[in-house]
C-alpha positions as CSV (number, residue, x, y, z in Angstrom):
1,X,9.8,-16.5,-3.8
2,X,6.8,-14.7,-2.1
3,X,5.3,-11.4,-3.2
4,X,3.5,-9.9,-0.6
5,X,0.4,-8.0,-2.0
6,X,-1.9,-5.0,-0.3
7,X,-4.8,-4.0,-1.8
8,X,-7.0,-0.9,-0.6
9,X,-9.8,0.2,-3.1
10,X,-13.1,-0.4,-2.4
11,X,-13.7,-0.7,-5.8
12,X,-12.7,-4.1,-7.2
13,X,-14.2,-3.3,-11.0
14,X,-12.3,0.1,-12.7
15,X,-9.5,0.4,-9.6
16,X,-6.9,2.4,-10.9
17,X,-4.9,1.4,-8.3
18,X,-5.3,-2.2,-8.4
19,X,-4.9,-2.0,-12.3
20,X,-1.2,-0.7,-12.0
21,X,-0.7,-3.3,-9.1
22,X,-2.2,-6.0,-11.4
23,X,0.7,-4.9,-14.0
24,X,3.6,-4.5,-11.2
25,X,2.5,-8.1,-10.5
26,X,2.4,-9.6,-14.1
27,X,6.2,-8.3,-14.0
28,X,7.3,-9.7,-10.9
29,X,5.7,-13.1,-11.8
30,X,7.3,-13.4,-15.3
31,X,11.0,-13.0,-13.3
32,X,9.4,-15.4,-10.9
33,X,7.2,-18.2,-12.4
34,X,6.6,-20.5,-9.4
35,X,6.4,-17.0,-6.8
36,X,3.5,-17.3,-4.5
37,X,1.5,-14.1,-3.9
38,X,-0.4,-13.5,-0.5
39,X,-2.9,-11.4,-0.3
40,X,-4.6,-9.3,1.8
41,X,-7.4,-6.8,0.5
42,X,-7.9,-4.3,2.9
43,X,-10.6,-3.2,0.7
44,X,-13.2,-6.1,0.2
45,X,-12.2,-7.3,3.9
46,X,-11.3,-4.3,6.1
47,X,-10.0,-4.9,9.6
48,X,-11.7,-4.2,12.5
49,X,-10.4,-1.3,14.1
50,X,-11.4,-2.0,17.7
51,X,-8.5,-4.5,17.6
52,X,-6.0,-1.7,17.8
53,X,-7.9,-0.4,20.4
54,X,-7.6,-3.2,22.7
55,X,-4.2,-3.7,22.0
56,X,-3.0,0.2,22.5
57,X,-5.4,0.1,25.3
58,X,-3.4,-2.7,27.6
59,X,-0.3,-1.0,27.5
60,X,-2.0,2.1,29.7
61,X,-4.2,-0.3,31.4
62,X,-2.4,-3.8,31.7
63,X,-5.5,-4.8,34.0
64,X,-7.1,-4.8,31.0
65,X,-5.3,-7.5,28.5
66,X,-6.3,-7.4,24.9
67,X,-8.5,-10.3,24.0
68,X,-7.1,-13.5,22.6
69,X,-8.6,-12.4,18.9
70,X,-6.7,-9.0,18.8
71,X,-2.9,-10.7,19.2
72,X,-3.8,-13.4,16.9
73,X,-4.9,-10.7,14.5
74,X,-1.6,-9.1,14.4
75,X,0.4,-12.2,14.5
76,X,-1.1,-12.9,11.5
77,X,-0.5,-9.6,10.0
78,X,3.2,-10.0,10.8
79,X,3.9,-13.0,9.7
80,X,2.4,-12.2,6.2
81,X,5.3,-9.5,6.2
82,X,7.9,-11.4,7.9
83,X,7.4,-14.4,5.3
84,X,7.8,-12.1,2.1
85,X,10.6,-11.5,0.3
86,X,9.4,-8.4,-1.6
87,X,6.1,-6.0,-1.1
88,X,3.4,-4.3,-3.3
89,X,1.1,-2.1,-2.3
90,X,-2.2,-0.8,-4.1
91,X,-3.4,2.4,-2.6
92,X,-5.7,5.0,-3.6
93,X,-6.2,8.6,-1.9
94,X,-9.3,9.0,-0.2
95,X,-10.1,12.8,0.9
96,X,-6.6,14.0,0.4
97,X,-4.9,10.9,2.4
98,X,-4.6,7.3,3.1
99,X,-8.4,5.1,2.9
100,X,-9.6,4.4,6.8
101,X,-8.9,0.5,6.2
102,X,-4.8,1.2,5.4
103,X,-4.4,3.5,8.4
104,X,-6.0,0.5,10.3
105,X,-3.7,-1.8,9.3
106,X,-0.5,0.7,9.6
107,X,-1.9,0.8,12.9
108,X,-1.9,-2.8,13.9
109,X,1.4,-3.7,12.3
110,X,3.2,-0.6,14.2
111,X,2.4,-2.3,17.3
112,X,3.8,-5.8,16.1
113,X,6.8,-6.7,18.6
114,X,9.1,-7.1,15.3
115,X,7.6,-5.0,12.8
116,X,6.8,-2.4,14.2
117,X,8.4,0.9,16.0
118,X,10.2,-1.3,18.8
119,X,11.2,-4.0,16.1
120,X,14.8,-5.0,15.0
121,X,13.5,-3.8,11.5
122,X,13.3,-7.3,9.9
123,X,12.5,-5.5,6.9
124,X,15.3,-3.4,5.9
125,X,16.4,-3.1,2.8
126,X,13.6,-5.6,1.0
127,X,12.5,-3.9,-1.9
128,X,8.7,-2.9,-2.2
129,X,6.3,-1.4,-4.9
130,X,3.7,0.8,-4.3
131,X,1.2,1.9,-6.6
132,X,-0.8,5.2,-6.3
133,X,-3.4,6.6,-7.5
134,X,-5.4,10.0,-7.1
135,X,-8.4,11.6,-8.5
136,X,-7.3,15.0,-8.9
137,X,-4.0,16.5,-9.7
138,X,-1.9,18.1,-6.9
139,X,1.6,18.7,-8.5
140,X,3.6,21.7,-8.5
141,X,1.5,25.0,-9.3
142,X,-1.6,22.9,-9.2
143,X,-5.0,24.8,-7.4
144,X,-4.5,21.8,-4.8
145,X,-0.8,21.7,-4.6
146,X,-0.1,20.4,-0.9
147,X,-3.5,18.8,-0.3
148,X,-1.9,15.3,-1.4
149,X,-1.5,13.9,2.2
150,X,-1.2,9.9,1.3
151,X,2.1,10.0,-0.8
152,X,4.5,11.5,2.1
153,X,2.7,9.5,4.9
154,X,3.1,6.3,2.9
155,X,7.0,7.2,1.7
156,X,7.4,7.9,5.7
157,X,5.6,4.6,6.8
158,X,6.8,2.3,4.5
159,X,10.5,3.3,3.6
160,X,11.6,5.6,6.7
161,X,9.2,3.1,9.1
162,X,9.8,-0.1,7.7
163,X,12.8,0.4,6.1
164,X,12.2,-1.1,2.3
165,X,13.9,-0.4,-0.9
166,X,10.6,1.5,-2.2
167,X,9.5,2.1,-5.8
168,X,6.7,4.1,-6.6
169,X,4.4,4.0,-9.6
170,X,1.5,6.7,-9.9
171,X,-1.6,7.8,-11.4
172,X,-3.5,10.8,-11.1
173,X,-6.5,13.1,-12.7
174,X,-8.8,9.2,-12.4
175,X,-11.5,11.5,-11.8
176,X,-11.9,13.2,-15.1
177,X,-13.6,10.2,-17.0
178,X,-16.6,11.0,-14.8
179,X,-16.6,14.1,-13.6
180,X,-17.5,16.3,-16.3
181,X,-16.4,19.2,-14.7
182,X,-12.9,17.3,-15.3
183,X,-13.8,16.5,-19.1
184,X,-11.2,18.8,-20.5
185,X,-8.3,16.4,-18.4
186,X,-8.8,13.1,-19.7
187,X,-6.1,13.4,-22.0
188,X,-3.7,14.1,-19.5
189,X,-5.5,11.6,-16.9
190,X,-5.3,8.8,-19.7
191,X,-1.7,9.7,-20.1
192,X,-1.0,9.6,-16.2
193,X,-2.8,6.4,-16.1
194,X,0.0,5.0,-19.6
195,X,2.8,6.2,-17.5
196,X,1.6,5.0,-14.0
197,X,1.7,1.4,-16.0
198,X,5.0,1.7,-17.3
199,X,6.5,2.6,-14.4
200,X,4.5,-0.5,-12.9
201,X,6.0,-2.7,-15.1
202,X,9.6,-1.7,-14.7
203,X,9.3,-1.5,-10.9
204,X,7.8,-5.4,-11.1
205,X,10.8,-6.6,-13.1
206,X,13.1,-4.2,-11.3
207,X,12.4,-5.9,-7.5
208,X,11.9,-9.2,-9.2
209,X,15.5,-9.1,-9.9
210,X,16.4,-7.4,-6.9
211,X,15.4,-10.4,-5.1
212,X,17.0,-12.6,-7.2
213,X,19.9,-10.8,-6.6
């Protein structure tokens, strides 16, 4: 079995993110003992963006082919996919959306000739995990209610794009153990961040035995 894992945060000490990840993970692996894990931290090693460039660029210019480096690049990006049989993905919000890095590699794998928007959706239907987190609250009656761009773009990309069985587990209010104009939130961040976990934990074990299944 193969979980395929996405990190994001360039934090890789006090991640909220890649703390509920590391928890969905712990799940997965007690279903799945011997399951390999690949991978990629978009956060420690970003991708470089000119490689989408190159490769959007040839399709309005074919006089000008994208260099050898850019279609290895997303071969290898696709093949980390293609080989998994189940998904996890550590994202945090960055300025009310998605970090730079994570639309980068959206990006890249959109333009994969199976992957992406022209593929035959080799993904459909595999079940996925991705774990959220934001600094600030932006529910229902909240002062930034609306402002949380990431959530619907990653539901869209991943589930209505890609077509996987997606589970979410999130965490919000991270901010307000140091911000002290946040100070009077960290109960309810610290109780976000419980719940985040336990939802972590029963999405691991859920899509471990979904692909047991």
């Amino acid at each position: 079995m193969n979980l395929f894992r996405l990190d994001a945060s360039i934090r890789t000490d006090g991640s909220v993110s890649r703390a509920l990840a590391d928890t969905a993970e712990q799940a997965w692996l007690a279903e799945h003992p011997g399951g390999v894990v690949t991978r990629r931290d978009l956060g420690v090693q970003p991708l470089p963006g000119d490689a989408w460039t190159a490769l959007a660029y040839e399709v309005v210019n074919p006089a000008a082919p994208a260099p050898d480096e850019a279609r290895e690049l997303l071969d290898r990006l696709g093949a980390e996919l293609l080989e998994a049989d189940a998904f996890l993905f550590a994202v945090p919000m960055y300025n009310w959306n998605v970090p730079e890095q994570v639309k980068t590699w959206i990006d890249l794998i959109l333009k994969h000739p199976r992957v992406g928007v022209h593929g035959d959706w080799p993904l459909k239907g595999k079940p996925a995990i991705l774990t959220l987190s934001r600094g600030g609250g932006y529910g229902p009656g909240t002062p930034k209610e609306g402002w949380d761009h990431a959530t619907p773009y990653l539901r869209r990309i991943l589930a209505d794009v890609f077509g996987l069985d997606l589970h979410i587990a999130e965490a919000e209010l991270t901010h307000a153990f140091w911000n002290p104009e946040m100070a009077e939130l960290r109960g309810l961040a610290e109780e976000s961040i419980k719940t985040g976990h336990e939802q972590a934990a029963e999405h691991g074990q859920r899509v471990a035995r979904l692909v047991k299944a």
